[in-house]
LUMLO-815260 format. One record per residue (C-alpha): residue in one letter; residue number from 1; z, x, y. Coordinates in pm, whole numbers, plus 50000, padded with zeros to 5 digits. Example, Ala and Ser with C-alpha at 12.3 -4.5 7.8 and 13.67 -1.06 7.14 Angstrom:
! LUMLO-815260
REC resn resi    c3    c1    c2
REC    a    1 50780 51230 49550
REC    s    2 50714 51367 49894
! end
This chain:
! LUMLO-815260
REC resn resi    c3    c1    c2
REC    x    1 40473 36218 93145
REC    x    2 40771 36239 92986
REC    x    3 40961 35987 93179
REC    x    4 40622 35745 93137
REC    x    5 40661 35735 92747
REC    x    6 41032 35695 92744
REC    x    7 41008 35379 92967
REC    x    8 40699 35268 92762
REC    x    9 40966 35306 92423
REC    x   10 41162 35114 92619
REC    x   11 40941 34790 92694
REC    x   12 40840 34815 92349
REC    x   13 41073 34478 92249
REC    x   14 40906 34298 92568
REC    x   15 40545 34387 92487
REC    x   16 40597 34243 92123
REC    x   17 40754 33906 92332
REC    x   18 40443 33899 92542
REC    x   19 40191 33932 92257
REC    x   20 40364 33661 92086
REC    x   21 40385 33466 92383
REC    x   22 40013 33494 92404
REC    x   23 39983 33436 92057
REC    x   24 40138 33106 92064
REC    x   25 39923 33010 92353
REC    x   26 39572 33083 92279
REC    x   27 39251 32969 92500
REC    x   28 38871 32963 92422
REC    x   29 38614 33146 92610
REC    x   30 38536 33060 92963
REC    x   31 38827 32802 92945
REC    x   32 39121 33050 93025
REC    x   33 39370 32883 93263
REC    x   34 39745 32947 93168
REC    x   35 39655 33247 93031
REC    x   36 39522 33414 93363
REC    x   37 39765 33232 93554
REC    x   38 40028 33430 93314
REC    x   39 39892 33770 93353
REC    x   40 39857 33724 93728
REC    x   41 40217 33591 93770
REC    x   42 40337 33932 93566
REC    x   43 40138 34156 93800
REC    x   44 40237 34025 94113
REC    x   45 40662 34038 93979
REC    x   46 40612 34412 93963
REC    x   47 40466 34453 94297
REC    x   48 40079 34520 94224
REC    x   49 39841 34385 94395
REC    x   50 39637 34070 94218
REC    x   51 39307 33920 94266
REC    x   52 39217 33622 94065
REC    x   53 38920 33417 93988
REC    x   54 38737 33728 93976
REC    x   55 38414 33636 93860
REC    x   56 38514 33333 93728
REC    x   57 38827 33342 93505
REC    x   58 38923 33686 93578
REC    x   59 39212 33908 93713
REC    x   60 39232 34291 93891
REC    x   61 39538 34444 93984
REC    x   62 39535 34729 94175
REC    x   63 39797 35017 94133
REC    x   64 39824 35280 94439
REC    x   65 39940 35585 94353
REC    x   66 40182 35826 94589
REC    x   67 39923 36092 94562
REC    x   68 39556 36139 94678
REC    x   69 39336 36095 94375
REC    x   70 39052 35985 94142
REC    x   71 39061 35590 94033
REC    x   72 39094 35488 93683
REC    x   73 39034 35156 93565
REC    x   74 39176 35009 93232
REC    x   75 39064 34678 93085
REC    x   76 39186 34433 92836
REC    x   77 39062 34066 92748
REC    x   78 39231 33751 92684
REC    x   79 39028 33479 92512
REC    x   80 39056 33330 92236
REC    x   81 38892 33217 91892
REC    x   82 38792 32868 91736
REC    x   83 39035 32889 91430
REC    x   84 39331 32774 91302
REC    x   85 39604 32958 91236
REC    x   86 39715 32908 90900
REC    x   87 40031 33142 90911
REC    x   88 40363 32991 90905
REC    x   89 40554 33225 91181
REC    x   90 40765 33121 91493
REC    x   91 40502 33245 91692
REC    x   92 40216 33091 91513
REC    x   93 39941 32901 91796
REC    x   94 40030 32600 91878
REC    x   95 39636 32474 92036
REC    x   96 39492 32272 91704
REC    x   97 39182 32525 91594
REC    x   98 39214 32775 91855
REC    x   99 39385 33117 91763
REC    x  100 39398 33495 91875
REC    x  101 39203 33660 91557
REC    x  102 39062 33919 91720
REC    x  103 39371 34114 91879
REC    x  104 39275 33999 92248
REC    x  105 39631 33876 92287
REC    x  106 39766 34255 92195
REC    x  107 39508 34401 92447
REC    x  108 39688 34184 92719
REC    x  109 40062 34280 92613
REC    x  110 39957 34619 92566
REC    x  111 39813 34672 92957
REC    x  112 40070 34442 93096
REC    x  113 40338 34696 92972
REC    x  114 40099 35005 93056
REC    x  115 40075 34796 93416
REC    x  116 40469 34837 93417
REC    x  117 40512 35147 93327
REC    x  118 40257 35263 93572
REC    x  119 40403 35064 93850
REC    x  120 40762 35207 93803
REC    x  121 40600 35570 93848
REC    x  122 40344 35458 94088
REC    x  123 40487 35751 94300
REC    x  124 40436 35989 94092
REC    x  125 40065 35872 94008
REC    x  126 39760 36084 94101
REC    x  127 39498 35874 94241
REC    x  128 39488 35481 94139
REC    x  129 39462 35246 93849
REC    x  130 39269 34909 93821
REC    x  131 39344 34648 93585
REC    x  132 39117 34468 93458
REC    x  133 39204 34136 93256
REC    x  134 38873 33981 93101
REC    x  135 38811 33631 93022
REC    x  136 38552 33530 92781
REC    x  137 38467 33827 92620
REC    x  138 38366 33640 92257
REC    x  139 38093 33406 92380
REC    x  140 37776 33580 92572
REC    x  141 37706 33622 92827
REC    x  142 38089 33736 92841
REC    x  143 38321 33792 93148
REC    x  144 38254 34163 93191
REC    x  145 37917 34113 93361
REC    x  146 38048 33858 93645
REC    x  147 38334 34085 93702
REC    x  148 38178 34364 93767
REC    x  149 37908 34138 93981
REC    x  150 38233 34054 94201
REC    x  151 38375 34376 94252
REC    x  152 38617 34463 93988
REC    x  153 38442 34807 93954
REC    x  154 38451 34906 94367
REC    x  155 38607 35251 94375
REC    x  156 38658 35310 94023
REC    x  157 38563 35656 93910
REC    x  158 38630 35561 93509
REC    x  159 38746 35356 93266
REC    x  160 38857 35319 92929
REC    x  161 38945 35034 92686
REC    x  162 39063 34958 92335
REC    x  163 39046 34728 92028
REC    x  164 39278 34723 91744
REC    x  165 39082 34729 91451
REC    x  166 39200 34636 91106
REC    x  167 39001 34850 90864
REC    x  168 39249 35183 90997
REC    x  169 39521 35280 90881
REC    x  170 39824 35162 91091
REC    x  171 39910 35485 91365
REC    x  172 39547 35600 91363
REC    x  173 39338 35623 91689
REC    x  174 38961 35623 91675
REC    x  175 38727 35793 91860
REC    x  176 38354 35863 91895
REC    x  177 38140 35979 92191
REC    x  178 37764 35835 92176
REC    x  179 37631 35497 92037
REC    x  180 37973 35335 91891
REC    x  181 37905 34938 91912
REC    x  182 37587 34777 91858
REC    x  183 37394 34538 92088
REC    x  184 37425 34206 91919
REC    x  185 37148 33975 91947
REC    x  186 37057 33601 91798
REC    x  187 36720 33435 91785
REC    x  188 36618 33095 91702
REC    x  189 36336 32981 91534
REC    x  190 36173 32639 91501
REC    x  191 35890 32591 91260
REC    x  192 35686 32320 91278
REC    x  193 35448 32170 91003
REC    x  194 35358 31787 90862
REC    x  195 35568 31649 90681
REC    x  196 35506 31369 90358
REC    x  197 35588 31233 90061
REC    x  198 35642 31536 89785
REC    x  199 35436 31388 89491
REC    x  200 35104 31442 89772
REC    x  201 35183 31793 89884
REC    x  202 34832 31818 89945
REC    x  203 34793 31605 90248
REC    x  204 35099 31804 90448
REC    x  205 35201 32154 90625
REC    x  206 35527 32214 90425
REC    x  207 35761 32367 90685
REC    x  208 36056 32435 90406
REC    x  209 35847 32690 90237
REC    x  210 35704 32820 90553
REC    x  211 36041 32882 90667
REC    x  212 36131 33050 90358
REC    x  213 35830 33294 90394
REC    x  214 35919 33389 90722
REC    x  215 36295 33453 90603
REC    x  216 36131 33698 90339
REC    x  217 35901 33869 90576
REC    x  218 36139 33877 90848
REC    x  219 36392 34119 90584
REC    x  220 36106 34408 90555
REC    x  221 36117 34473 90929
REC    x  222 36397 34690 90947
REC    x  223 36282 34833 90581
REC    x  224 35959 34897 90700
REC    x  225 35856 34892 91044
REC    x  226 36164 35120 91195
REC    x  227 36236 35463 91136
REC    x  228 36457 35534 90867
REC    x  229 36679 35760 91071
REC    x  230 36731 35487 91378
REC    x  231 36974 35200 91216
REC    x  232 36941 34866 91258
REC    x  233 37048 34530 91122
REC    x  234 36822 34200 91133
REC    x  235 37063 33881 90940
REC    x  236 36966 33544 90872
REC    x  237 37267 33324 90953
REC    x  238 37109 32964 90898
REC    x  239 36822 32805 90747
REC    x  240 36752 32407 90811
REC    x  241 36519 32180 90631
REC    x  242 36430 31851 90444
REC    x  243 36617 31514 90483
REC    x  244 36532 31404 90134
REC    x  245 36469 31509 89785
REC    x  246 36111 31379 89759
REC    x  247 35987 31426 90095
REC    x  248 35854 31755 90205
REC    x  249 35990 31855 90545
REC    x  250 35797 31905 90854
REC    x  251 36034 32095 91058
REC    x  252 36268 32410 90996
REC    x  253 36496 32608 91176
REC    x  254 36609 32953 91087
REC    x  255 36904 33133 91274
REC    x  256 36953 33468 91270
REC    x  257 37098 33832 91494
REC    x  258 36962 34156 91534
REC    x  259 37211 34491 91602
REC    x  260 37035 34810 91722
REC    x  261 37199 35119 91904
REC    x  262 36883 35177 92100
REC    x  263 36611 34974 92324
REC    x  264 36302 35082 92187
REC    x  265 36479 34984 91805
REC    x  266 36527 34678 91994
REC    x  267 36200 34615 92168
REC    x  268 36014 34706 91854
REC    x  269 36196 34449 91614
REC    x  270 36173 34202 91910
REC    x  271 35788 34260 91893
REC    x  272 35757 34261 91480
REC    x  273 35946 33921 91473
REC    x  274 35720 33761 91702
REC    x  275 35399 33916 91470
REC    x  276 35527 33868 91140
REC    x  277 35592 33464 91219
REC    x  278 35308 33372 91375
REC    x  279 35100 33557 91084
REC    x  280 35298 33360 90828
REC    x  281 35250 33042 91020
REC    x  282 34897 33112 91068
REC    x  283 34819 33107 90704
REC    x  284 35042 32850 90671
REC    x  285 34903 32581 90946
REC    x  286 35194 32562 91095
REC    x  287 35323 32606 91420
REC    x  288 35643 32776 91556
REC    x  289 35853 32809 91875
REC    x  290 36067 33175 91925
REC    x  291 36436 33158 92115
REC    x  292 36534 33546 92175
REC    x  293 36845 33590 92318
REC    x  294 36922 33939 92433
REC    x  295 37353 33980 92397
REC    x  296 37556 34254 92497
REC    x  297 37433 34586 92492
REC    x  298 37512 34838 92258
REC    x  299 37886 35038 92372
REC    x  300 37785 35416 92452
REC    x  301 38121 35614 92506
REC    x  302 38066 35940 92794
REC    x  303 38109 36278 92594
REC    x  304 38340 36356 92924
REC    x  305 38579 36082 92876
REC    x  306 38588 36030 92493
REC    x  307 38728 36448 92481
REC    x  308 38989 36306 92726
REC    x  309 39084 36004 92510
REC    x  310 39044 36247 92177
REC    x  311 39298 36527 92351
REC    x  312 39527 36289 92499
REC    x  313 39571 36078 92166
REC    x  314 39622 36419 91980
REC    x  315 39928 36454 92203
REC    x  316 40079 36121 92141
REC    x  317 40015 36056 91793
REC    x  318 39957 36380 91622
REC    x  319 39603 36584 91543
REC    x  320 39598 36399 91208
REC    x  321 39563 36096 91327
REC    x  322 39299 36099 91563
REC    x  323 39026 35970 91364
REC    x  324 38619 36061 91456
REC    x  325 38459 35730 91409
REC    x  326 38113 35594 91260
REC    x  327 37934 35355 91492
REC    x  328 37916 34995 91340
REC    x  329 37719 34629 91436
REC    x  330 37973 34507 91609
REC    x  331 37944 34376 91948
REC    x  332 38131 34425 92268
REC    x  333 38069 34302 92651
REC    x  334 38266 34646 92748
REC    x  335 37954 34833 92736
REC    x  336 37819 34659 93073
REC    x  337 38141 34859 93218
REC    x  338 38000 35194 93047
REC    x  339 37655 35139 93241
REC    x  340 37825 35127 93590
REC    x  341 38073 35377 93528
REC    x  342 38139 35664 93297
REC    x  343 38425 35552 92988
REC    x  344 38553 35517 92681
REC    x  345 38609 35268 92434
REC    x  346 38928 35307 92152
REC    x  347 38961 35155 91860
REC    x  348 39338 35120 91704
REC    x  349 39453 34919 91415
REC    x  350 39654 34565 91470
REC    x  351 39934 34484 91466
REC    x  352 39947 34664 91792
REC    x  353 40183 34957 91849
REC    x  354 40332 35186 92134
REC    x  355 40015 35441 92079
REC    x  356 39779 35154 92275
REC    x  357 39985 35163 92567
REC    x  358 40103 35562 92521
REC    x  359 39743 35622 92534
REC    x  360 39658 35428 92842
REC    x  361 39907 35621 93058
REC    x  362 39828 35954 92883
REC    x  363 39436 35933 92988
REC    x  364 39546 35801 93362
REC    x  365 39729 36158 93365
REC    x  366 39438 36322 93206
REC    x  367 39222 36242 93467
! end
């Protein structure tokens, strides 16, 4: 182990020049080209070998270790968000409205230098490790699920992942076996009335204020119709109506997501939305059309493999700073990994440090 961490102190400089590299050249969702073509092109110079185009944008590399052994798969993803970068560094992005905001390019630099350090002690390795380098993981339905629907997961007895995540302290690793990510659904609904001029309100179905009924109604679900000890979350994100001052709309369209831990949460908010719009357009006149859109499902961390992560990062960075986590509403396409296989999920804090990649290695020896 020793030898693993010196050599990982040692590619510390190159990991920060890959992350910036990265940084510099971001790509959206499901549009990943130089990026993969990057990460595969790194793989293959230290002798692993690469599959690309794995279920559409991604790549697996494949680590063989010099003894007999369990398999271990790490994963990191690379896509990018629609923003601009407003920072004025060398390194800033350089695509118009597209930036790495969420860390993904720090995931990739930090398993690219795991990947290295591995590879250099591939002799000493028990068993194997699988890379896996996920496109798309910000737009559903994600890159994880195709991947795994290609083969990234053959032979893989675990894996584990991280995210940097701002709110900790900076040398802090998080942890939490159980429910630790939310599933993160959106819904879409169109409600449709008669519209007319607004000094005759009389003579139409006013879909603005129907809309706004269903927006209050819709709030008391979670209040009301779920257990008090199960959390959920149920947000309005839009609300469109009207063209004009004096004429009463006939159409609006409410956006909104839901974020349970559980299915039956989820079913039974599912169910309630359904109910309480079609009572409120009932009494209303009006009529409505429901777009549910299931997302990812909520990340459950294995009790087996989240004591690994929690004893390994105790080792690396210190007892004090392994930190037991709350679960949150975030979302995260890792947990379609967690339903195949058992795993972990980490959280860490950007910018990214040598504990992401000191971690990686650690739980490969744990196992």
């Amino acid at each position: 182990m020793k030898s693993v961490i010196e050599e990982l102190d040692a590619l510390f400089p190159e990991m920060i020049e890959l992350r910036r590299h990265f940084h510099q050249y971001p790509e959206l969702s499901h549009r990943e080209v130089n990026t993969p073509l990057t990460i595969a092109n790194y793989l293959e110079s230290l002798g692993i070998g690469v599959r690309t185009n794995v279920g559409g944008q991604g790549v697996v590399g494949h680590i063989k270790g010099g003894r007999p052994g369990k398999t271990v798969a790490l994963r990191a993803d690379f896509d990018a968000l629609p923003l601009q970068d407003q920072k004025n560094v060398p390194y800033r992005s350089t695509v118009p409205g597209v930036m790495h905001a969420c860390g993904h390019d720090a995931h990739t630099s930090a398993l690219l230098t795991a990947a290295k350090a591995l590879a250099k002690h591939r002799k000493d390795l028990k068993g194997n490790v699988v890379l896996i380098h996920q496109f798309g993981e910000e737009v559903t339905p994600g890159g994880a699920k195709p991947m795994i629907e290609a083969g990234c997961l053959e032979g893989v007895d675990a894996i584990f992942g991280t995210h940097i995540w701002a709110p900790m302290p900076v040398g802090q690793v998080g942890v939490k076996s159980g429910p630790m990510m939310a599933a993160a659904d959106k819904f879409k609904v169109t409600i449709s009335g008669r519209g007319g001029h607004g000094g005759a309100p009389h003579l139409t179905t006013d879909a603005l204020i129907t809309g706004a009924s269903v927006v209050n109604h819709l709030q008391q679900i979670v209040s009301r119709r779920i257990d008090p000890t199960e959390a959920a979350v149920l947000s309005i994100g839009t609300f469109h109506s009207g063209q004009a001052f004096n004429v009463i709309a006939e159409e609006a369209v409410i956006e909104g997501t839901v974020r349970t831990f559980s299915k039956h949460v989820q079913e039974t908010i599912i169910a309630e939305i359904e109910r309480v719009i079609k009572g409120v357009c009932d009494s209303n006149g009006a009529s409505f059309s429901l777009d549910y859109e299931k997302g990812y499902p909520p990340v459950v961390n294995h009790e087996n493999e989240t004591d690994i992560v929690r004893q390994c990062a105790k080792h690396v960075v210190g007892p004090e700073a392994v930190i037991e986590l709350e679960p949150n509403m975030i979302g995260e396409d890792f947990s379609y990994y967690l339903e195949h296989v058992p795993g972990r999920a980490i959280r860490r804090l950007e910018p990214f440090t040598r504990t992401i990649t000191r971690c990686l290695t650690s739980m490969k020896k744990a196992c």
